[in-house]
C-alpha positions in Angstrom: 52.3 -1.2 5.6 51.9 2.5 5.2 53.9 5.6 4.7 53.9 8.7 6.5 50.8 10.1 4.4 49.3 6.7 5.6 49.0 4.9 2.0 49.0 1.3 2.0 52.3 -0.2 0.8 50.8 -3.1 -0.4 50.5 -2.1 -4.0 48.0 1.6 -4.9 50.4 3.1 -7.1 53.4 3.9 -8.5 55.7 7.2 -8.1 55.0 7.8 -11.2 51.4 8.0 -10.5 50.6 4.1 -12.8 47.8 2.0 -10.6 49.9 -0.3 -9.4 47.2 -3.4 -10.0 47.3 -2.6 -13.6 50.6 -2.2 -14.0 51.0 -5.9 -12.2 49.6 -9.2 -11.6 48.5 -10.7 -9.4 49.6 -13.7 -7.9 46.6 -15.5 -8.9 47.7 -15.0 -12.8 48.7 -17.3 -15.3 52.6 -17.4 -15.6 54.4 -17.9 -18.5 56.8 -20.5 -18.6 59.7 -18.4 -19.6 58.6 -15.8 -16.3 59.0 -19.0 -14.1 63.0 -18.3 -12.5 64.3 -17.8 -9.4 66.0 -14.5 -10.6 64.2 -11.2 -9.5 62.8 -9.0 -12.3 60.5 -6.7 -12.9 62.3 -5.1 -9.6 60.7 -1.4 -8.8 60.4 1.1 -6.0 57.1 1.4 -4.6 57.5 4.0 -2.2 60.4 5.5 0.5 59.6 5.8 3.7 62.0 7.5 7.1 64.5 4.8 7.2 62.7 1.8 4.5 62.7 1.8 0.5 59.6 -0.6 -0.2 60.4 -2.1 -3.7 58.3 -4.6 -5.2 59.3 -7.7 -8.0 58.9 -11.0 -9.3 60.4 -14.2 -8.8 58.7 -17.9 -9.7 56.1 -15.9 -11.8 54.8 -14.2 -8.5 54.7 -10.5 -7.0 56.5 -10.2 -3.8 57.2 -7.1 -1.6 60.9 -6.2 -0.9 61.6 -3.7 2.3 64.5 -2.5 2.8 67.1 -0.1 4.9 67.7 3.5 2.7 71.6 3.9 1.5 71.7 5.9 4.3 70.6 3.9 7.5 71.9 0.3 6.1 75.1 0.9 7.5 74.5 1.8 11.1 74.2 -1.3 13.6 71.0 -0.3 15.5 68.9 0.5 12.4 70.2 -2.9 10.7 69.3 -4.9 14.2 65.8 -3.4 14.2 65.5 -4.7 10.7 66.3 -8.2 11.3 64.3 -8.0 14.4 61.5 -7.3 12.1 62.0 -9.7 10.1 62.5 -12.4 12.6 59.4 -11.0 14.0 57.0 -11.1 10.6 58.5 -14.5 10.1 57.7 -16.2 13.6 54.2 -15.3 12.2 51.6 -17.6 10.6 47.6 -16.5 10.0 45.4 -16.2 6.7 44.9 -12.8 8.4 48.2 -11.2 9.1 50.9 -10.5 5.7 53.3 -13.5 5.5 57.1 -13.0 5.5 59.3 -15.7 3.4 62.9 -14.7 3.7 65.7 -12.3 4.5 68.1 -12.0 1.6 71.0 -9.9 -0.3 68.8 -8.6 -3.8 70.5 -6.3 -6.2 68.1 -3.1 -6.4 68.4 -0.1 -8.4 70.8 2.2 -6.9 68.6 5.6 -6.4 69.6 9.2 -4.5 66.6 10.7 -2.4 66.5 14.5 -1.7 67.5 14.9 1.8 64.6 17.2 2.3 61.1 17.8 0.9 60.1 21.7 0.0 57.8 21.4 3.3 60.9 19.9 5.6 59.7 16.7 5.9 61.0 13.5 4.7 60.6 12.7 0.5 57.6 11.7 -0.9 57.8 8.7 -3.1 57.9 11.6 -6.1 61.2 12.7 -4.7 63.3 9.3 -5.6 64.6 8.8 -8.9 67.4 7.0 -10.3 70.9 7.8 -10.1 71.4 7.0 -13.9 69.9 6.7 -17.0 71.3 3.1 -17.0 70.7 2.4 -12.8 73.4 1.0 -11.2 72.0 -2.2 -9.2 73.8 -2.9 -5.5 72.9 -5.6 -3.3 70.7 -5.1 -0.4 69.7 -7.1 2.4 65.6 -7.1 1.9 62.5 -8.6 3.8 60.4 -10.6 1.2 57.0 -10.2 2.3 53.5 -10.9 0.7 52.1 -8.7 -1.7 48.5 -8.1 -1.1 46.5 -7.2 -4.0 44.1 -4.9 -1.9 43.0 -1.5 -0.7 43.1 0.2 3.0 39.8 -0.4 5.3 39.2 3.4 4.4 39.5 3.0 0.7 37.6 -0.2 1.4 34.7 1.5 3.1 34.0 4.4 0.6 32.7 1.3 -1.6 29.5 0.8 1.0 30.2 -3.1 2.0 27.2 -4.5 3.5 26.6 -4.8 7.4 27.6 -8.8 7.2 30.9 -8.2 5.6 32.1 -5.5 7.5 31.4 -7.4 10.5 33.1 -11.0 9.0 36.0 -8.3 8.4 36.0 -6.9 11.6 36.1 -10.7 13.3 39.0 -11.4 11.0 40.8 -8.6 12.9 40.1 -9.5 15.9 41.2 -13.0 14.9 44.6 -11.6 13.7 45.2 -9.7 17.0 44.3 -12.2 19.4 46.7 -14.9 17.6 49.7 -11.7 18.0 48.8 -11.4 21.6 48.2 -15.1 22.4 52.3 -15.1 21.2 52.9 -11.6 23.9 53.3 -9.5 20.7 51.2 -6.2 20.3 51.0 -4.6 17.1 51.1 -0.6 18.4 50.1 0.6 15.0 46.3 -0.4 14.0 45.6 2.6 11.5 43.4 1.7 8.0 46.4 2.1 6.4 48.1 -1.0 7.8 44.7 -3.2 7.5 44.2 -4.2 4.1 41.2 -5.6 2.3 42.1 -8.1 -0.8 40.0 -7.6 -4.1 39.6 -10.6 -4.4 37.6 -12.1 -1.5 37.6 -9.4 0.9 39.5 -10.7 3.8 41.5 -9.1 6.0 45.8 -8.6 5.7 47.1 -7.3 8.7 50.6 -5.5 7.9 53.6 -3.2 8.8 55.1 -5.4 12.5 57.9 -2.3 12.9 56.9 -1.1 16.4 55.9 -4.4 17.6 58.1 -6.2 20.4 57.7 -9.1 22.5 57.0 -8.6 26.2 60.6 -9.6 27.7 62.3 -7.0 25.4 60.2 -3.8 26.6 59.5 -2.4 29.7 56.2 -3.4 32.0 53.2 -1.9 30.7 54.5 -1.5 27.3 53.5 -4.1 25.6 49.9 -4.6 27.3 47.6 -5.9 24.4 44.4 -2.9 26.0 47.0 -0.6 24.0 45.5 -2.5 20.5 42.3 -2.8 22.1 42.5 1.1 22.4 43.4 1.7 18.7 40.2 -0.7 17.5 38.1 2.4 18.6 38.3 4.5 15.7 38.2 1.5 13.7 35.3 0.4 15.2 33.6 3.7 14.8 34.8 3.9 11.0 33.0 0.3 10.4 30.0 0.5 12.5 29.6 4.4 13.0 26.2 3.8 14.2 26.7 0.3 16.6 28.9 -0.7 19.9 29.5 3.0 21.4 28.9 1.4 24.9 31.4 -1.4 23.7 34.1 1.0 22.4 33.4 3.7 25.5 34.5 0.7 27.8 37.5 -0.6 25.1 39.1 3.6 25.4 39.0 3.3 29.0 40.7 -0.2 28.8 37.6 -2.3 30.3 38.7 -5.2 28.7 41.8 -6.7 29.2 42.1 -8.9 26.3 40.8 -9.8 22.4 38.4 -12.9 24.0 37.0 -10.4 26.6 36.3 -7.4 23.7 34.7 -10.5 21.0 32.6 -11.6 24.0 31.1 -7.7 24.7 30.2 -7.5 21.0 28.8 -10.7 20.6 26.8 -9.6 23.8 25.9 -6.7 21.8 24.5 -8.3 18.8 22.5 -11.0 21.0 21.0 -8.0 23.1 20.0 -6.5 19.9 18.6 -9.3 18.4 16.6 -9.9 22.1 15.4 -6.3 21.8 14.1 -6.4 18.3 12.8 -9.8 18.7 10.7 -8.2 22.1 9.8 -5.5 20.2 8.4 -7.2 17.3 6.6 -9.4 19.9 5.1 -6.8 21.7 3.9 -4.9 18.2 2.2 -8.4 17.6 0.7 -8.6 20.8 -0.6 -5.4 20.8 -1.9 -6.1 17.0 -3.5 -9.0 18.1 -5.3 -7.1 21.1 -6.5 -4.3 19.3 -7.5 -7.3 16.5 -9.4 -8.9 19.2 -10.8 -5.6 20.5 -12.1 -4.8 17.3 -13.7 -8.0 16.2 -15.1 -7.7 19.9 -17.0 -4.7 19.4 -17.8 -5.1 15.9 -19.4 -8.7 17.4 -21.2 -6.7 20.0 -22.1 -4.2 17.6 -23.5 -6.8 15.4 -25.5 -8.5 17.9 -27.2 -5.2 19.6 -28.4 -4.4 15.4 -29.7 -8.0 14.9 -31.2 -7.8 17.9 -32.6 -4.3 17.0 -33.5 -5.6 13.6 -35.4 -8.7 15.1 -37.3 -6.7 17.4 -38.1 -4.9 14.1 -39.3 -7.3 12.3 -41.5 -8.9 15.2 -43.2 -5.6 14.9 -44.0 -5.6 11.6 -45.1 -9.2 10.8 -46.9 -8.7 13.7 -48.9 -5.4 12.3 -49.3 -7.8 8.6 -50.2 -10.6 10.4 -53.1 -8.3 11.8 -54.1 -7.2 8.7 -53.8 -10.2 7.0 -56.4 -11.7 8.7 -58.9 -8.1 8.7 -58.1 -8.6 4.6 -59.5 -12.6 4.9 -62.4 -11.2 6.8 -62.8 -8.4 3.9 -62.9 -11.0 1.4 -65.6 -13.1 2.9 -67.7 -9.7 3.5 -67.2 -8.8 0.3 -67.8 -11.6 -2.3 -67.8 -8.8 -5.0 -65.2 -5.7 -5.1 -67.2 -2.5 -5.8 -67.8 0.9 -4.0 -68.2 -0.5 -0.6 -65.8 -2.9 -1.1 -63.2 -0.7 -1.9 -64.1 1.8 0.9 -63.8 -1.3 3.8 -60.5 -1.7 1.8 -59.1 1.8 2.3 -60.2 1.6 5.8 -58.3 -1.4 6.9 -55.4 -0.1 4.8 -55.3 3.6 6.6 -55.6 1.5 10.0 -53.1 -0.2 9.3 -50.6 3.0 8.0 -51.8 4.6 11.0 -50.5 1.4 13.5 -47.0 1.4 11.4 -46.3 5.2 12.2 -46.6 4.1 15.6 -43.5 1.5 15.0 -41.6 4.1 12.7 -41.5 6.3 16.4 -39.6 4.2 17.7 -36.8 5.0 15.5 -34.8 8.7 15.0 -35.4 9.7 11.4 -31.6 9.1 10.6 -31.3 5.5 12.1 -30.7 3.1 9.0 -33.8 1.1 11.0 -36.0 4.0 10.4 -35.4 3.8 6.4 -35.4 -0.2 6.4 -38.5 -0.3 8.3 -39.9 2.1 5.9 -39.0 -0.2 2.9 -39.6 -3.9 4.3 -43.2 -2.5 5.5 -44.1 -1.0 2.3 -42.5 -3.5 -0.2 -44.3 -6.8 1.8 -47.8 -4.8 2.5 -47.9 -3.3 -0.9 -47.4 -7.1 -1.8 -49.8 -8.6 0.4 -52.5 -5.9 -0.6 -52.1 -6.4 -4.8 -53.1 -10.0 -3.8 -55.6 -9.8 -1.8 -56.9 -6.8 -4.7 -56.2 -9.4 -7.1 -58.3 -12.2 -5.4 -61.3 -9.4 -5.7 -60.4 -8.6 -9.1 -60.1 -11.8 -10.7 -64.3 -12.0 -9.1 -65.4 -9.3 -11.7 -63.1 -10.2 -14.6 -65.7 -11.8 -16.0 -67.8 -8.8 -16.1 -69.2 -7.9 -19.8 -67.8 -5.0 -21.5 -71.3 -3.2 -20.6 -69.9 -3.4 -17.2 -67.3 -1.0 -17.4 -67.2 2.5 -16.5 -65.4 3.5 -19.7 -63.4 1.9 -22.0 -61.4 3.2 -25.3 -58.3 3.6 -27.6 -54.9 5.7 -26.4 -52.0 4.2 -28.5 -49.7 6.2 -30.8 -51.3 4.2 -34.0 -54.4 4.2 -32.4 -56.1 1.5 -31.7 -52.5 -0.5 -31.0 -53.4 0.3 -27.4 -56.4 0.3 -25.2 -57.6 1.3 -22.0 -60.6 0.0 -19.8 -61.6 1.6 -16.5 -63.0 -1.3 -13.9 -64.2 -0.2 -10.5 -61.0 1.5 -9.5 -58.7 -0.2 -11.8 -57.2 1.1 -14.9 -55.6 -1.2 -17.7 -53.8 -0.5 -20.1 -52.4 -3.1 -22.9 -52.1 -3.6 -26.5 -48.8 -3.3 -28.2 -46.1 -0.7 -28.6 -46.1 3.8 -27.9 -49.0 5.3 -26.4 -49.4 8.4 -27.2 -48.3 11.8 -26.2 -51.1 14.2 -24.8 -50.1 17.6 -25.0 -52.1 19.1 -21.7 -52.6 17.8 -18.8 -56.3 16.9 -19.1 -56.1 15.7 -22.8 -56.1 11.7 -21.3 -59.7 10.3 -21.9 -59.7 8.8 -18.3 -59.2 12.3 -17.4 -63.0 12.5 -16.3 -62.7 9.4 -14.1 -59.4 10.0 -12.3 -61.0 10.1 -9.1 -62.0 6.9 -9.5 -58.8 5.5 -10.4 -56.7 3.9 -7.5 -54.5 0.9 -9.4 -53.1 1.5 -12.6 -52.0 -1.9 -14.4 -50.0 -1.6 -17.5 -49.9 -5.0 -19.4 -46.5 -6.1 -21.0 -46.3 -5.0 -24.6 -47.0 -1.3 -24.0 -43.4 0.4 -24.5 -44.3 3.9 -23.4 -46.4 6.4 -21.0 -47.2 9.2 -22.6 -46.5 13.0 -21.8 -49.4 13.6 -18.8 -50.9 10.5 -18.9 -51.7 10.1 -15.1 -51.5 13.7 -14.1 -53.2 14.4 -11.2 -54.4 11.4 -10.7 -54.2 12.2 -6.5 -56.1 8.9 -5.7 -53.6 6.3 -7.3 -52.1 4.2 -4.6 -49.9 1.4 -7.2 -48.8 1.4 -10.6 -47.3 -1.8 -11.9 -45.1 -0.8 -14.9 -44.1 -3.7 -17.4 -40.7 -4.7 -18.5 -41.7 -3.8 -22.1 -41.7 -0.3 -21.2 -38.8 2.1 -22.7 -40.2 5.8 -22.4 -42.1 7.4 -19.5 -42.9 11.2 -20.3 -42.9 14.1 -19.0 -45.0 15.1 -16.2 -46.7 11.2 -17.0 -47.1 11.1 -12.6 -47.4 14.6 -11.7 -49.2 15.3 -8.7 -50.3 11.5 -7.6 -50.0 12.5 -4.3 -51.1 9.4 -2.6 -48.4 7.2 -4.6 -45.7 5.3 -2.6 -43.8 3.6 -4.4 -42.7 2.9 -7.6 -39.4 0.4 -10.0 -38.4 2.0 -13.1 -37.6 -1.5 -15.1 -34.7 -2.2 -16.7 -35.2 -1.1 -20.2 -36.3 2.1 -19.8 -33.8 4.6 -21.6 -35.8 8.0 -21.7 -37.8 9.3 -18.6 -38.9 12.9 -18.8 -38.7 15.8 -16.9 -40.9 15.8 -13.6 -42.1 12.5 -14.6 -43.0 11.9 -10.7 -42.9 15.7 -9.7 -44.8 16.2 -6.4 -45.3 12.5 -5.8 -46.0 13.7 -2.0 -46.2 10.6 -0.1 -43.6 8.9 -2.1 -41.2 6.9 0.4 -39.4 4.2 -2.3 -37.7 4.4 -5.7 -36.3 1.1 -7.2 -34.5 2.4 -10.4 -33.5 -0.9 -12.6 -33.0 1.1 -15.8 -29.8 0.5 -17.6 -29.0 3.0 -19.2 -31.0 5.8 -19.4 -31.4 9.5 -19.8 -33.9 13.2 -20.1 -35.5 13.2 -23.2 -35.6 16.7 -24.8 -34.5 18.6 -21.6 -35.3 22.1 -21.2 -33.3 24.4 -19.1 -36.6 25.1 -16.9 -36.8 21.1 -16.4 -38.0 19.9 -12.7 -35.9 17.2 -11.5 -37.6 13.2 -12.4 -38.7 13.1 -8.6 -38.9 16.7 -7.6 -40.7 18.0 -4.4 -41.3 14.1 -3.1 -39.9 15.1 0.1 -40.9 12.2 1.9 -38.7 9.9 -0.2 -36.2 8.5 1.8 -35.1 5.0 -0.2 -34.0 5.0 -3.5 -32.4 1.5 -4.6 -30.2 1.0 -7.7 -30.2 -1.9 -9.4 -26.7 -4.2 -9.6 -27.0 -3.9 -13.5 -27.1 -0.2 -13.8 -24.1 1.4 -16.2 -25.6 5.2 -16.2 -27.9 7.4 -14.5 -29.9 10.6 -15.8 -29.6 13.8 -14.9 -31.6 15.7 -12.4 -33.2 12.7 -10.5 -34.7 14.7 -7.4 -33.9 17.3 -5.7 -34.4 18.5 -1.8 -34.7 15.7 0.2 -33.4 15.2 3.9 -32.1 12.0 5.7 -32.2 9.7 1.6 -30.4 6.7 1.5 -29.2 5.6 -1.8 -28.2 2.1 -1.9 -26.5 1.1 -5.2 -26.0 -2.6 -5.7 -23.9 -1.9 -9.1 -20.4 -3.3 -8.2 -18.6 -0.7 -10.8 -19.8 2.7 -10.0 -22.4 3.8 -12.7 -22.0 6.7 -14.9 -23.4 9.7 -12.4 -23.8 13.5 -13.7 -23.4 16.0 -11.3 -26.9 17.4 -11.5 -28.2 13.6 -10.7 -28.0 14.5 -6.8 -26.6 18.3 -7.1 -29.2 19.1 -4.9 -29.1 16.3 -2.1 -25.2 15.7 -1.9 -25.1 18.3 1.4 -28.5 16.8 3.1 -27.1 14.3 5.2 -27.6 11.5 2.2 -26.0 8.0 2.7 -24.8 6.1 0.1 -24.5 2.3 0.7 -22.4 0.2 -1.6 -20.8 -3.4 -1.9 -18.1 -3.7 0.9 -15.4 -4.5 -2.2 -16.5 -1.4 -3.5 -16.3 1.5 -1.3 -13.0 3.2 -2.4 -14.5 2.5 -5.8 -17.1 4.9 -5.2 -14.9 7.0 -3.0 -13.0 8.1 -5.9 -15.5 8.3 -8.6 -16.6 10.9 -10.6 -19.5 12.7 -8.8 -19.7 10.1 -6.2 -17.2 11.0 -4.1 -19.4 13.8 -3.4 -20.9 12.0 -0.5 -19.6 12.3 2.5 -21.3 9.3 4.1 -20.3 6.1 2.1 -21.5 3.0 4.2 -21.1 -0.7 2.9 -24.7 -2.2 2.3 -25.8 -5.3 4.4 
């Protein structure tokens, strides 16, 4: 029940502004044995109302709810009928969701005198009554004893943000209470929040407050039609789901549904419809994620077939240019039992041939197509292979040449004799043990006179270092093959061996100097193994370690590789790095400055891409690929 400011009678607060629940307890409290009588106490007015004084008190140990007529209305007829009417009423009524009523007896109550009129000319406020006395006179009156709910209204309720399940469960409740009033031709006429309370403890529903209610023979037709509560749900429908049912309450204003069965059915409805829609939705999303899943894997698969079958006609191409010179090679060798001048012109000639035959493949391919690049390195990384052993077969038939038989032969280590070199035919050999030494010019080597001569340069494992301009100029050297022993390559060591292709940097080098490999001109393929390395002594003049080698278009880093030098070439167009280092390596700026804007790609392990995407330096390239 509710007053005229539509507060819940069921227990908010006193008149004198005390929380009502703290001042009282609950019915669900311990009583004390002595509190245990059938004598009211703890009797006090709630609230006033037009015509009611709403008291509550105690009797058995439990909170009841006493309403009764004012001083002023308890003596006229029609107001004392309508009182037993609604007691007779609240008491032919029994539903865990509607207020009981237990009984309609004489209590003595404080006598009290309410203002006849509030400042505003309305009716008092509960603040207006007081008592007559400092002592209270107590009179009898004849009261309803009701149920005292321990709750709050459905609008104090809803400020507390119940979830969508329990403000539904509540919303069922009421339906539940209305359809058992109408199912006994009662209407209620007054659904407000104020006259729907929410217990604390449990959160179910009380309906409350049966004073305009009637049965259907005592009004007139029309009156007591149960669309009329249907009608009053709306607002409470929009105050518990502001956001759900607007079709459902439209219909219920304009009285669609002629009964509480009829209104549950459209909501239900509702909710299934909405549970139909989400469920297509989510099923077409799935679909359609499952299409474009299929698509994709489609395309990629199509994808992946035209490049293997790119890459096969590749490689028929190639094995079928080695197989060629493979056999002009076994030819060579039978022609020439001994390698020496004309030996190693037939050699140069079937190897040009050959170079000339693969350019023709190469065509085939745009000179930014990945194929063009791996081409480039499968070719030269299997012929260079097949040619050192084929050279090697020749080789090992003069090994056993005296030391008369060489061209030139002497000392070049840092101690001095802890190295030597020997020049054979067109090979040079370096080995010994530990640093050669640094020559500081370019044509300080003692090969220097025979460097047209020298085409293979083998460096035997124990030598830890190239000196400063060892090789310089050295313009016929076709292969180096650089030992695992070796830690320092210096400066300008390579300078100017323009017919050098290819060349790995192994893994324990740490210092490499400045234009170590500076116009290597027909240098197509790096493989950089080296740890950790970096310039030794760098000037600010410095060339970059592969500067002006603008035909390079491979360099490989190895998958143990932490750190990378600074300045490793400069200007090159269409390079592909590929980096096999799962952890991006430590990478300067000036390591690529120059080649980060030249349409380089950078191929990494798949797992790895945003890796590299966000690290220092390498996120500079804006074409990260994963490698095959």
């Amino acid at each position: 029940m509710t007053d005229k400011n539509n507060q819940p009678i069921g227990g908010t607060s006193l008149p004198n502004g005390e929380s009502f629940s703290d001042s009282f307890s609950s019915s669900s409290d311990f009583v004390e044995p002595g509190a245990f009588t059938s004598t009211w106490s703890d009797v006090v007015l709630l609230q006033s109302r037009s015509r009611n004084l709403i008291y509550t008190g105690v009797r058995y140990g439990r909170r009841f709810l006493l309403k009764t007529l004012r001083p002023e209305f308890a003596n006229l007829t029609d107001y004392r009928l309508l009182h037993e009417k609604e007691f007779r009423l609240g008491f032919s009524l029994n539903h865990p969701n509607i207020a009981s009523t237990y009984s309609f007896e004489e209590i003595s109550l404080p006598v009290t005198i309410i203002d006849d009129k509030h400042p505003n000319g309305d009716h008092p406020l509960p603040g207006s009554v007081r008592p007559l006395t400092e002592e209270s006179r107590r009179e009898a009156y004849l009261c309803i004893v009701q149920e005292y709910v321990d709750g709050v209204s459905l609008g104090e309720w809803l400020t507390t943000n119940p979830s969508y399940d329990i403000r539904k469960r509540v919303f069922m409740q009421m339906l539940d209470a209305l359809e058992y009033l109408h199912n006994r031709q009662l209407v209620h006429h007054d659904l407000k929040s104020g006259n729907l309370l929410v217990t604390r403890n449990g959160q179910n529903l009380k309906l409350i407050d049966f004073g305009l209610s009637d049965t259907d023979d005592s009004l007139a037709p029309g009156s007591n039609d149960p669309r009329d509560d249907i009608r009053r749900l709306v607002p409470l429908m929009q105050l518990l789901f502001p956001h759900k049912y607007s079709l459902v309450r439209r219909n219920a204003n304009l009285g669609k549904y002629s009964n509480i069965a009829a209104l549950r059915r459209a909501v239900n409805k509702r909710d299934e419809l909405s549970k139909i829609v989400l469920i297509s939705v989510l099923s077409v999303l799935l679909l359609l994620s499952l299409g474009f899943l299929l698509v994709s894997q489609y395309l990629h698969s199509r994808e992946q077939a035209a490049e293997s079958s790119s890459r096969s006609l590749m490689n028929e191409r190639i094995n079928s240019l080695l197989d060629d010179e493979k056999q002009r090679l076994e030819r060579w060798l039978v022609a020439y039992p001994v390698y020496n001048e004309e030996a190693h012109l037939a050699f140069m000639r079937i190897t040009y041939d050959s170079s000339v035959a693969y350019d023709s493949i190469s065509a085939w391919y745009a000179i930014d197509d990945p194929l063009y690049t791996d081409a480039s390195t499968i070719y030269t990384h299997r012929v260079g292979r097949m040619r050192s052993e084929y050279r090697a077969i020749a080789d090992s038939r003069t090994r056993n040449i005296s030391a008369n038989d060489a061209l030139m032969s002497g000392i070049c280590g840092a101690a001095g004799d802890n190295l030597l070199w020997e020049l054979r035919s067109d090979t040079l050999l370096i080995s010994g043990n530990g640093l050669m030494v640094d020559f500081p010019t370019y044509d300080a080597a003692p090969w220097v006179p025979h460097k047209d001569n020298i085409r293979y340069i083998v460096i035997q494992e124990g030598v830890t270092s190239v000196g400063n301009y060892a090789f310089w100029r050295s313009e016929n050297l076709l292969n180096v093959d650089i030992p695992s022993s070796l830690t320092y390559i210096g400066q300008n060591s390579f300078e100017d061996c323009i017919s050098l292709q290819s060349v790995i940097v192994p893994e324990n080098v740490t210092y490499i100097g400045y234009g170590a490999f500076h116009k290597c001109l027909s240098m197509t393929y790096v493989e950089w193994r080296a740890i950790d390395s970096r310039f030794n002594n760098l000037p600010s003049n410095h060339s970059p370690i592969f500067c002006e080698c603008f035909k390079l278009k491979k360099l490989v880093i190895g998958a143990d590789v932490v750190s990378l030098p600074e300045s490793i070439c400069d200007y090159v167009d269409y390079l592909s790095i590929v980096c096999m280092a799962v952890t991006p390596p430590s990478l300067p700026y000036e390591s690529f400055a120059r080649v980060y804007q030249h349409n380089a790609k950078l191929y990494v392990p798949k797992q790895s891409i945003k890796a590299y995407s966000k690290a220092a330096n390498w996120s500079l390239f804006t074409d990260i690929q994963p490698k095959d």
